[in-house]
N, C-alpha and C positions, 0 to 999 in steps of 0.2 A: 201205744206208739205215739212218739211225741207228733202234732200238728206239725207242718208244713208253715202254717199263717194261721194265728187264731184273732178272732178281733172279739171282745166283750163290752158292749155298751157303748162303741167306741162313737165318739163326736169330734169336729172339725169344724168351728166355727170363725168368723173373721170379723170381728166387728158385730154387727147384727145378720149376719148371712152366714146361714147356717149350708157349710157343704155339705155334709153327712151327718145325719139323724139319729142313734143310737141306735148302730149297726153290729150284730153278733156274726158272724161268720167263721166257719173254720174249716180250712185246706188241708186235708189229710196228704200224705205221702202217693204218689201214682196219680194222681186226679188231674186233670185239664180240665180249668172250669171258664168259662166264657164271661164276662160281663160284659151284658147289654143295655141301651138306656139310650134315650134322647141326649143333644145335648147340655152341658148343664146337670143334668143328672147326678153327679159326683163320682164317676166312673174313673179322671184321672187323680182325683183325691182320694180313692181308695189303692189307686196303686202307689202313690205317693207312700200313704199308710204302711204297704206293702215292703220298701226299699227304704224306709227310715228317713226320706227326703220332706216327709210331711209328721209334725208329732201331733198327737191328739191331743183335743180339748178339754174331753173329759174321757171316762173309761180308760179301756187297755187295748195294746196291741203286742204281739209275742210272736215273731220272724223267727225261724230256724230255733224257736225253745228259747229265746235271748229278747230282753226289751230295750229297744231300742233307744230310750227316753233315759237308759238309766248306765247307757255305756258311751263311754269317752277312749280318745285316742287311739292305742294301736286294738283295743276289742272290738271298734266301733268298727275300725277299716276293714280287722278281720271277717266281721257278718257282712259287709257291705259288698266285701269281695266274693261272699257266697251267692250272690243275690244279683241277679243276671237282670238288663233293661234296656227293652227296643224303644226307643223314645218317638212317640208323634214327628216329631222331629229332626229324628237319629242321631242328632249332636254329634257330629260328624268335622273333624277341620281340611276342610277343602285343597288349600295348600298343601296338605303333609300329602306322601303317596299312601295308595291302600295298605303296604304292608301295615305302617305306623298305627293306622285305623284301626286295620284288625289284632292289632298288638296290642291297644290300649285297653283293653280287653281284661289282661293280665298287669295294668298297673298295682292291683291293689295285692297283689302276689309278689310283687320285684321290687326288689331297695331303689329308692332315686338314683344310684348312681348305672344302677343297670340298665332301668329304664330312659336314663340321659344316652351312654352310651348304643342303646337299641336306635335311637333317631340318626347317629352315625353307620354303625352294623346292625342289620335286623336279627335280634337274635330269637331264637325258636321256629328257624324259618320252616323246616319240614312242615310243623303244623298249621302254621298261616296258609302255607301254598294246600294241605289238605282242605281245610274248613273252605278257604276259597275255592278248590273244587267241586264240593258238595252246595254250593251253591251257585255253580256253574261261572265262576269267574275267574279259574284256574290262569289265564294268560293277561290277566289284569295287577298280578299282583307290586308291579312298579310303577302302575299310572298315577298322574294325579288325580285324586280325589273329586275334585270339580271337576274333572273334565269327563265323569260319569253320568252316565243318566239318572231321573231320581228313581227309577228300579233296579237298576245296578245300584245306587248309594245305599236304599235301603236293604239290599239282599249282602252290602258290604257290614253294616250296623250287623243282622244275623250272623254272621263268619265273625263279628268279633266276638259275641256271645258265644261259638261253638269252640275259642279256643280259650275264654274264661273258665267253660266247664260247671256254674253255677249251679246249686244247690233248688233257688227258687228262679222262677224261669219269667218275669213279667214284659208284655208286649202292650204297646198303645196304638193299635190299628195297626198289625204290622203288616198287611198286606196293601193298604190305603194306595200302593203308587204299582202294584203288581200287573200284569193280564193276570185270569184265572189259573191256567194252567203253572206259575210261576207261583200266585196267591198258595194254591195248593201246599206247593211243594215247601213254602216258606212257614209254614201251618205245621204240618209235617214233622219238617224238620225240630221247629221249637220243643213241636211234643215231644219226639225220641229223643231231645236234650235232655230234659225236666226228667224225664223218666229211666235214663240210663243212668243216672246216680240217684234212683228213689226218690226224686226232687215232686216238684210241683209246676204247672204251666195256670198262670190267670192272664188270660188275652181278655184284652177291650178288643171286640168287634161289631162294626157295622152292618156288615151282611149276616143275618141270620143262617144263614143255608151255609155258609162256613160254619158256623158254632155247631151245627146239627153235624158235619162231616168230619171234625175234628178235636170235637171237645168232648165230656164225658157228663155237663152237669154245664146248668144255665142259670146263671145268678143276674137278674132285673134287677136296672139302680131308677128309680125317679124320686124327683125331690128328693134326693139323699138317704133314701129308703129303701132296702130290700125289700122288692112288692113282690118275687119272683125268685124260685131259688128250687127248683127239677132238676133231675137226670134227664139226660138225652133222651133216652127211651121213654120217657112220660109225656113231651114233648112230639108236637109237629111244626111244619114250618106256618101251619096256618094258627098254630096258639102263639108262635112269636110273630109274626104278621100283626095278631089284634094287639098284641102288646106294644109294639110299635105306632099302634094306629093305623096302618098303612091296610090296604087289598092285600089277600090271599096270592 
């Protein structure tokens, strides 16, 4: 069965700073796996790796069976469009209202001229107004953007991922702006994304005790190194504690 995300020997370096170390990793089909790390670590360089927005320095990396380094124009947009991402960030445009947000989702699926005309009529509305009820924003869906909180903006960034439909599923703290009980469900969710089309989920997360309730396998980044790389089940919250440094 083809990998999910394979990485071989892969390096990321910038000058004399080295992000990532000669990292092997690989993401089978069904898995949620957790990447944890201080930071610095190289945690958002390996998703980088992940979605083709970062190319290696040396070694390989292999997305969805496809290398990223060696595909141009419309094959390149096709894998990218496979390949789902909650950004630290959420790259989010404040101005547009939420439909737009959660539409843009499905640029890398629609011809420019469809996607232009969607900014006038939202089109695929059935499924926006679902995805935004699944994550409880169902009577949000004409407000503007900014005038959201940043737990509604980022539980907006997840409803654009749930109507991309992405093959691989990657998240950069996506809970960072949640309460718990919201954290959860946005955890959750991602997973039964990644995993209703055979996909994959690699979340960067900061709280460990999420990784332990949500993921299936725990991959440790420091200094650009896999030091760390268990199943859940092998794992306590007090073996990722020491690995943080931190108290039990």
């Amino acid at each position: 069965m083809t990998a999910v995300l394979r990485l071989d020997g892969a390096e990321v370096r910038y000058g004399r700073t080295t992000a990532l170390a000669v990292v092997d990793l690989t993401v089978g089909p069904g898995e949620r796996v957790a990447v944890v790390g201080a930071s610095g670590a190289g945690k958002s360089t390996l998703l980088g790796l992940a979605n083709g927005s970062v190319l290696p320095t040396a070694g390989s990396v292999r997305v969805l069976g496809a290398d990223p380094a060696a595909l141009r124009g419309r094959a390149l947009r096709q894998l990218r469009a496979r390949v789902g991402t909650v950004h630290q960030h959420l790259e989010l445009v404040g101005q547009l209202r939420v439909v737009h947000n959660v539409n843009a989702g499905r640029l890398g699926a629609w011809s420019g001229l469809r996607a232009a005309w969607s900014l006038v009529r939202p089109q695929g509305l059935p499924d926006v107004e679902a995805a935004l009820d699944r994550v409880g924003l169902a009577d949000r869906v004409y407000e503007r953007t900014e005038r959201l909180s940043g737990g509604q903006r980022q539980r907006v960034a997840i409803a654009r991922l749930l109507v991309q439909q992405p093959d691989l599923v990657l998240a950069d703290e996506p809970a960072s702006a949640l309460d718990p009980v919201l954290a959860d469900q946005a955890l959750r969710l991602l997973g039964e994304l990644a995993l209703e089309r055979g996909g994959a989920l690699l979340a960067c997360l900061h709280d460990p005790a999420m990784a332990l309730r949500h993921c299936d396998r725990v991959v440790g980044l420091a200094a650009g190194r896999v030091v760390l790389d268990e199943p859940v089940a092998a794992l306590s919250a007090a073996d990722l504690a020491a690995f943080y440094g931190a108290p039990a």
